[in-house]
GUBATI-399478 format. One record per residue: chain; x, y, z of N, C-alpha, C in turn; residue number from 1. Coordinates in steps of 0.001 Angstrom, whole numbers, m for minus. Layout:
# residues N
PT  chain      n_x      n_y      n_z     ca_x     ca_y     ca_z      c_x      c_y      c_z    n
PT      A        X        Y        Z        X        Y        Z        X        Y        Z  NUM
...
This chain:
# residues 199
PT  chain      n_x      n_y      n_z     ca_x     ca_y     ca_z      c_x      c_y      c_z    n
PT      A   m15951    78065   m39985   m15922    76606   m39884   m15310    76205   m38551    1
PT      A   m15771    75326   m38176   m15628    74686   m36846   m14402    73736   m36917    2
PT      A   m13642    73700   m35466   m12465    72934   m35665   m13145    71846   m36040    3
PT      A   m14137    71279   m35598   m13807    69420   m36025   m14542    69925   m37475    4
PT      A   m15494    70584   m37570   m15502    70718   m39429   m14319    70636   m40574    5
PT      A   m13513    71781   m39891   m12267    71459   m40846   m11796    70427   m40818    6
PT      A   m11269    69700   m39665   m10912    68376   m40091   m11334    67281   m40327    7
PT      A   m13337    66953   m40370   m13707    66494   m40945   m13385    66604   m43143    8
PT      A   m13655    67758   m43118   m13745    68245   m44414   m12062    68029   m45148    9
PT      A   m11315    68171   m44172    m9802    67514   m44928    m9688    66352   m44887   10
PT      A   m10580    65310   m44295   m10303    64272   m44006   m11498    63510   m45269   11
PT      A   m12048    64267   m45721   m13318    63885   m46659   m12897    64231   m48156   12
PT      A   m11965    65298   m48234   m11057    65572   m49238    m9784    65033   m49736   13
PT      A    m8971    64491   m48537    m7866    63555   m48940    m6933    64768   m48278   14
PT      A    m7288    65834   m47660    m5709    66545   m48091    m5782    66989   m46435   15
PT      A    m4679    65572   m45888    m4477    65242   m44822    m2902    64886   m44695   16
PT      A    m2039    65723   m44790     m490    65689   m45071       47    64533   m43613   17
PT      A     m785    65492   m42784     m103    64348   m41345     m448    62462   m41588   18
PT      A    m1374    62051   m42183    m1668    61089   m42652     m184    59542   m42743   19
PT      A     m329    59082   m42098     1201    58130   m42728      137    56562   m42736   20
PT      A     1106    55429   m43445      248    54603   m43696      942    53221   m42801   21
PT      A     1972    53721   m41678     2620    52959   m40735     2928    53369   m39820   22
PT      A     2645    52911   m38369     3283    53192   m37144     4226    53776   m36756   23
PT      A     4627    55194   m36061     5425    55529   m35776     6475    55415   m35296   24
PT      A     7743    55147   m35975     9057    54564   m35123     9221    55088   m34173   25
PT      A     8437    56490   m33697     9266    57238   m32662     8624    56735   m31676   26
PT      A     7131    56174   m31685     6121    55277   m30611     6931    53886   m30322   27
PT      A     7163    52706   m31687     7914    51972   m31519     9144    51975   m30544   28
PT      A    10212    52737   m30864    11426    52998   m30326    11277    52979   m28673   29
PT      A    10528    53982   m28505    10231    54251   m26722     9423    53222   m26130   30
PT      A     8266    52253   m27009     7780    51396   m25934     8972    50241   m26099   31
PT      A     9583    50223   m26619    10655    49175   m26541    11758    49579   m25901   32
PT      A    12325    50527   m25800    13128    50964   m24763    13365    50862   m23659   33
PT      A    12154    51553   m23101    11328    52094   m22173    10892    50827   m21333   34
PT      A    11115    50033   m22414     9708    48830   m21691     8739    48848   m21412   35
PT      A     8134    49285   m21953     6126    49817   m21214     5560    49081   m21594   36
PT      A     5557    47692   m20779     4983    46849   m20912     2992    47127   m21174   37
PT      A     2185    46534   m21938      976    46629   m21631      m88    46694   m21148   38
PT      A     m178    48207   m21175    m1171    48616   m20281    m2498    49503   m20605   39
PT      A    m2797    50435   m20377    m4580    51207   m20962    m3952    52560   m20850   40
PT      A    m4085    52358   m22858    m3477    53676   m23093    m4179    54323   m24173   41
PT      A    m3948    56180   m24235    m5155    56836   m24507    m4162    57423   m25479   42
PT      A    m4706    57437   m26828    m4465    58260   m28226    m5442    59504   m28505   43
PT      A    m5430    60466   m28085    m5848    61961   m28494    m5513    62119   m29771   44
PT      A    m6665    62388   m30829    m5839    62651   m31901    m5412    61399   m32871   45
PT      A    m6234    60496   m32723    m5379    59663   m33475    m5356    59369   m34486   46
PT      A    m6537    60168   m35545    m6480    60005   m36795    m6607    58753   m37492   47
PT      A    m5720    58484   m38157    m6413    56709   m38952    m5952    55795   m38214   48
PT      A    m5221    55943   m37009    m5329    55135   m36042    m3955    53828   m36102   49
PT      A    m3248    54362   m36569    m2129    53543   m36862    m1220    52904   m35364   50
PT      A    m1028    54254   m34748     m208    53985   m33794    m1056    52943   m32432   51
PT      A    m2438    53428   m32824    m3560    52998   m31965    m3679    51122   m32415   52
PT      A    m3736    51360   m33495    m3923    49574   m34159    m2461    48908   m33735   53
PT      A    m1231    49467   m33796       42    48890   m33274      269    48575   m32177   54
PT      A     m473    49451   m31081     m631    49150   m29559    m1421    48259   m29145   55
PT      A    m2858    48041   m30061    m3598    47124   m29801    m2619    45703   m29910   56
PT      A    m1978    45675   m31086    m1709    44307   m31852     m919    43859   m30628   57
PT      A      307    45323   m29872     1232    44924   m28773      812    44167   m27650   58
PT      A     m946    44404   m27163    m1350    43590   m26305    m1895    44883   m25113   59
PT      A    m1986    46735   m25303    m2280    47186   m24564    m3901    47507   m24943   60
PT      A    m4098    47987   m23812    m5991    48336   m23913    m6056    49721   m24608   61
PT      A    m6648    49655   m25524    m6329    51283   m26111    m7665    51948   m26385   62
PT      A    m7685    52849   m25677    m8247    54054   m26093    m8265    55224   m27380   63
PT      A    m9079    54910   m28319    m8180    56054   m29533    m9392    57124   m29451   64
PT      A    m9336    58395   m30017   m10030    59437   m29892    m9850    60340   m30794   65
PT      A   m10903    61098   m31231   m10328    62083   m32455   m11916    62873   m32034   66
PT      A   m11513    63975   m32952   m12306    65420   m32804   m13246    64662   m33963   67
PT      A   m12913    63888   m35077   m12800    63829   m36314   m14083    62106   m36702   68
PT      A   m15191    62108   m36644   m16185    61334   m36651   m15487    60388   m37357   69
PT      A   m15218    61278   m39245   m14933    60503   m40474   m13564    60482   m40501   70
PT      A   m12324    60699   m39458   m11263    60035   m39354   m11369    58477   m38573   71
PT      A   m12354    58637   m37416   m12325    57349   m36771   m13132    56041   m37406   72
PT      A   m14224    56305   m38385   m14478    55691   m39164   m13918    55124   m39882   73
PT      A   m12720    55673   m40872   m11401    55314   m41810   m10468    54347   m40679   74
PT      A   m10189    54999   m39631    m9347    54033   m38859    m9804    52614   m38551   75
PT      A   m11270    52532   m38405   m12147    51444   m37887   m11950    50198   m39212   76
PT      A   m12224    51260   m39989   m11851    50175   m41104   m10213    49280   m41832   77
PT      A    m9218    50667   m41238    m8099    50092   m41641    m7907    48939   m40482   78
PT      A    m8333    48986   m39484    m8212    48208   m38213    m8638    47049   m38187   79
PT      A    m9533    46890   m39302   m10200    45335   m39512   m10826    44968   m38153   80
PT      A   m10742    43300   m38325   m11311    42866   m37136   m10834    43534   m35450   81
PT      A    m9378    44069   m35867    m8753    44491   m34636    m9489    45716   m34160   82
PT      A   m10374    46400   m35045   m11160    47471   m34528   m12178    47004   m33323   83
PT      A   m12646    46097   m33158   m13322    45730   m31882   m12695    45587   m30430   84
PT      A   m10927    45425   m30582   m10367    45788   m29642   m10241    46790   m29154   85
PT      A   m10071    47888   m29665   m10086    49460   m29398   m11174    50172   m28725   86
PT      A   m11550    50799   m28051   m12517    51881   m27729   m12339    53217   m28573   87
PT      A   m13110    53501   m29538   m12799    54367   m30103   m14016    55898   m29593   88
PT      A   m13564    56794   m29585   m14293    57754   m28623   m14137    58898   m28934   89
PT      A   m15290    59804   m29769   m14912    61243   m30471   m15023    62157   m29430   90
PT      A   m14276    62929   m29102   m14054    64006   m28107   m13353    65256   m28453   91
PT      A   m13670    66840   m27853   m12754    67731   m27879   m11906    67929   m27074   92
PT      A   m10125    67753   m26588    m9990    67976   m25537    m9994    69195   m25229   93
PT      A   m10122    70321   m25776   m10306    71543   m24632   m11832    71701   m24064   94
PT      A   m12857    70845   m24547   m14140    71056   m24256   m14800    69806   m23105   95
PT      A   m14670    69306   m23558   m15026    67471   m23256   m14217    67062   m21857   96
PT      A   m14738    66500   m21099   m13956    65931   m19771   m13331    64976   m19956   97
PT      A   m12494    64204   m19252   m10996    63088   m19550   m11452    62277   m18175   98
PT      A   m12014    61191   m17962   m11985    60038   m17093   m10512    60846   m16200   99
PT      A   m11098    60517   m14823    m9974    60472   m13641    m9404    59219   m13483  100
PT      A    m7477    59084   m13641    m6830    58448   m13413    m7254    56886   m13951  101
PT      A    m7226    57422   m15377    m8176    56022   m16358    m7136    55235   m17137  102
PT      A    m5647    55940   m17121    m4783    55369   m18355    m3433    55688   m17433  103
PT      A    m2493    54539   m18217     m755    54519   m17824     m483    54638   m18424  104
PT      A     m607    55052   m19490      264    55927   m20988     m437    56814   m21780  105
PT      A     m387    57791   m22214     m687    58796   m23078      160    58711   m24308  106
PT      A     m531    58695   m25427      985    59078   m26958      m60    60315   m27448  107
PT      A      524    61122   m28120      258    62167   m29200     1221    62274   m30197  108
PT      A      789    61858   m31297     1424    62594   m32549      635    63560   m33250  109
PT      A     1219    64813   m32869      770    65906   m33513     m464    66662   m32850  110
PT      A     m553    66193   m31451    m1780    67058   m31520    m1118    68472   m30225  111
PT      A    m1010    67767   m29569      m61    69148   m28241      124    70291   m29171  112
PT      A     1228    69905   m30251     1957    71142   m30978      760    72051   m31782  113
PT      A     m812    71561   m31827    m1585    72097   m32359    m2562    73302   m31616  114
PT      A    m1752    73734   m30190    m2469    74368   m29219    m1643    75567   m29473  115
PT      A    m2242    77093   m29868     m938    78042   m29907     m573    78988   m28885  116
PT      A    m1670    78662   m27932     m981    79482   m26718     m646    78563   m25424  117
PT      A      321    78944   m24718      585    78560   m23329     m600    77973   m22715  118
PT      A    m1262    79033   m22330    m2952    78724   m21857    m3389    77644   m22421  119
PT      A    m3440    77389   m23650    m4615    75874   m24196    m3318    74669   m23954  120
PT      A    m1936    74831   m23657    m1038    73978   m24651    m1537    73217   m22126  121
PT      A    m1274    74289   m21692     m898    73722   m19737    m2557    73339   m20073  122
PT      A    m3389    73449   m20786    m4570    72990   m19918    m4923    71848   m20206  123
PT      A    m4276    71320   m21498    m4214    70134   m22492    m3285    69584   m20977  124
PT      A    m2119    69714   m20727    m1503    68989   m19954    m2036    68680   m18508  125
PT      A    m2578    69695   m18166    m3298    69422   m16759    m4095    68570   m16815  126
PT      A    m5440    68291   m18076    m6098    66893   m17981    m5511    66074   m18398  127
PT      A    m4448    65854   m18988    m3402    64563   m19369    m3147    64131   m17808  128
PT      A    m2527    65206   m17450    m2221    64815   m15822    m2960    63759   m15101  129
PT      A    m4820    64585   m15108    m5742    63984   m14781    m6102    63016   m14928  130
PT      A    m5850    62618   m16205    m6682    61081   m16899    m5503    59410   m16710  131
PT      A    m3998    60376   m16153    m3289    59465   m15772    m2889    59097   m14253  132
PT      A    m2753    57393   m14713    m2797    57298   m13350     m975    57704   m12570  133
PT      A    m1185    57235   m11293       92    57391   m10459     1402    57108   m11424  134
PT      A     2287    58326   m11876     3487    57548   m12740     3448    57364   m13694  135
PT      A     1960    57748   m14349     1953    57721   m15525     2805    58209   m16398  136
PT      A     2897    57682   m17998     3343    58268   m19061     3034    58818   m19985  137
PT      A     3569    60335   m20773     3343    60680   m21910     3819    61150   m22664  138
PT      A     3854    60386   m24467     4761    60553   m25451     4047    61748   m25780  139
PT      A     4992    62738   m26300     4271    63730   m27574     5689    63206   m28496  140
PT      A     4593    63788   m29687     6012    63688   m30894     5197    65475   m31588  141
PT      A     5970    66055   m31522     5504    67893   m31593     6548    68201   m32399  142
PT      A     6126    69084   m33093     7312    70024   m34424     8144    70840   m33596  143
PT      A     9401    70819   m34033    11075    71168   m33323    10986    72564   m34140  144
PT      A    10709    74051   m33419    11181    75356   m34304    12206    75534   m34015  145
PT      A    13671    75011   m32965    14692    75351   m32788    15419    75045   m33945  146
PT      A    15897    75984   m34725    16861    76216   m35715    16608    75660   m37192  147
PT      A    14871    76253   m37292    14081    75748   m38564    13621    76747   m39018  148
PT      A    13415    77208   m40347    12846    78551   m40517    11399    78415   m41011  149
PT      A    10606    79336   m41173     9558    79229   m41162     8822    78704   m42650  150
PT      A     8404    77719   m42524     7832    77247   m43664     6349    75889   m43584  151
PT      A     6102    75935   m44363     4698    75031   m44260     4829    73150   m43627  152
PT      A     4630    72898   m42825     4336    71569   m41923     3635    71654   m40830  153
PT      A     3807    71047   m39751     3476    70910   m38796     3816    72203   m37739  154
PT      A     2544    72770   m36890     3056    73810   m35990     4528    74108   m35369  155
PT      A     4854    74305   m34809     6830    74612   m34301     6640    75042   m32868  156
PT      A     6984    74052   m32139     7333    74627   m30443     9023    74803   m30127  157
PT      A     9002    75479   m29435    10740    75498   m28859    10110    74326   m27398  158
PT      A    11618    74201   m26843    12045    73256   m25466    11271    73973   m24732  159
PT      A    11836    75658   m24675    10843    76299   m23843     9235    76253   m23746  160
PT      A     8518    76456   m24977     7079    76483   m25073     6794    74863   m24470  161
PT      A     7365    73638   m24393     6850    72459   m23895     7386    72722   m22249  162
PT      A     8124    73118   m22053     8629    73050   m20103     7805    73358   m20036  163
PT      A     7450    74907   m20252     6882    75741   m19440     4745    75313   m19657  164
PT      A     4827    74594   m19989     3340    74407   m20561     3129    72942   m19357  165
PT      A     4070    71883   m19339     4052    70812   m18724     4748    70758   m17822  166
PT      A     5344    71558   m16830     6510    72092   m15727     5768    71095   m14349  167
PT      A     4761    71781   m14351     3899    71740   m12715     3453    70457   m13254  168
PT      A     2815    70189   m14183     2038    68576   m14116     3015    67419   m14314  169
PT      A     4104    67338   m15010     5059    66242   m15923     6383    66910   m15487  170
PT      A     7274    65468   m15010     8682    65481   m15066     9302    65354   m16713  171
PT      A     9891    65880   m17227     9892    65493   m18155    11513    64115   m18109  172
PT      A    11018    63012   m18614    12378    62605   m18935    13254    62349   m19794  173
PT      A    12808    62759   m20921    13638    62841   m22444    12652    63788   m23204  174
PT      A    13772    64770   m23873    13482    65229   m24593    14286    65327   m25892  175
PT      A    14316    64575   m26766    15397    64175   m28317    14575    65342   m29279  176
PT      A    15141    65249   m30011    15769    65675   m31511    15226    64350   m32358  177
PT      A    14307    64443   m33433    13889    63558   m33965    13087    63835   m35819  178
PT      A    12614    63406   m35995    11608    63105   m37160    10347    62480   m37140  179
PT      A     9415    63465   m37922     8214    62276   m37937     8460    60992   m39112  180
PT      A     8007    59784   m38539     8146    58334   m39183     6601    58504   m39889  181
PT      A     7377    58582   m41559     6007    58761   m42409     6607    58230   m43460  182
PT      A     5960    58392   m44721     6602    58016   m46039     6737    59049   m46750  183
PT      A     7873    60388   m46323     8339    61658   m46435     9577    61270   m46955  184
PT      A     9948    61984   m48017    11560    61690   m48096    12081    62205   m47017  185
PT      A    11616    63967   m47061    12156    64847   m45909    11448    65248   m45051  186
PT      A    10898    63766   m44089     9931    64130   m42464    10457    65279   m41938  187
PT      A     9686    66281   m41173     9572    67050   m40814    10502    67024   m39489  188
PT      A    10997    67963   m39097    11767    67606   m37641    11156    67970   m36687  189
PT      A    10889    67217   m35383    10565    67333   m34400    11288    66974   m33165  190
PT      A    10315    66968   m31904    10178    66729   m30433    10021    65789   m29972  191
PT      A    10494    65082   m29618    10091    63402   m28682    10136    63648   m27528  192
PT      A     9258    63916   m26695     8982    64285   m25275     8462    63286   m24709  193
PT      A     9106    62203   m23745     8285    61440   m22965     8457    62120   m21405  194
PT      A     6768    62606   m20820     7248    63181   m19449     6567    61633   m18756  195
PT      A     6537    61941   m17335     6074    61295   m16107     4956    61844   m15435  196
PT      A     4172    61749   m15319     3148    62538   m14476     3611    62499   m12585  197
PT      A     3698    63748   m12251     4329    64456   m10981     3562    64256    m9493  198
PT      A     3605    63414    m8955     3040    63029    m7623     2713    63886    m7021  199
């Protein structure tokens, strides 16, 4: 079975654990921080499109994207009328090309941490690089294996496996200690990585 098969087929089955039915505080938190004011920004991965429909509502141009036909369909619909704001756009990123210097923000929840070698995780980052413009930004929110033992969630990167994958393309400028924002009693612990793209 083919990657986007499988996640068509979990997504046609219901048994889609990453699934949440509200915007990520950890997206929230940083564009408010941060201040990132509104601008044209690209969701890899975005599944039912939550964080994508929250950015729209914020006033940025959004790009959402998924491997996943019958995830972006479900999103289109939770999105209501706001789905006509969005560009929604099925793509692979290790296969598929990324517009040059097309977006000032990048978010991922959950998809970076889904690459298991070095090799796929820098090449994912090198067209992130690409598709952003001068200064650009990009959130990951990625599963934390530092001092977690091995058990069923979301993939597990150390600090190391993200430097060394995003070193040459992204400054990084925070890297926290966090949780995914779901309706989990016990969210999973993760990575909040916002880098800079490197002049």
């Amino acid at each position: 079975m083919t990657e986007e098969n499988r996640f068509i087929d979990r997504y046609r089955t219901g048994n889609t654990p990453w699934a949440h039915q509200h915007p990520d505080f950890n997206l929230i938190e940083t564009v408010k921080q941060r201040q990132i004011a509104p601008c044209k920004v690209f969701e890899p991965g975005c599944g039912l499109g939550m964080e994508s429909i929250w950015l729209a509502q914020q006033g940025f141009e959004v790009t959402a994207s998924d491997i996943s036909l019958l995830a972006m369909e479900k999103a289109r619909e939770i999105a209501g009328p706001l789905a006509k704001k969005i560009n929604w756009v099925a793509l692979d990123l290790m296969t598929d090309d990324l517009p040059e210097a097309a977006y000032d923000f990048v978010f991922d929840r959950g998809v970076f941490h889904t690459f298991d070698t070095h090799e796929e995780r820098s090449i994912l980052a090198r067209k992130l690089a690409f598709t952003l413009q001068e200064n650009g930004l990009w959130l990951s929110l990625l599963g934390n294996k530092d001092g977690v033992a091995l058990r069923t969630g979301p993939p597990l990167r150390t600090a190391t496996d993200i430097v060394l994958a995003v070193d040459t393309f992204f400054e990084i400028i925070s890297l926290e200690v966090s949780v995914f924002g779901n309706e989990e009693v016990n969210p999973h612990k993760i990575w909040r990585c916002l880098m800079k793209k490197r002049k």
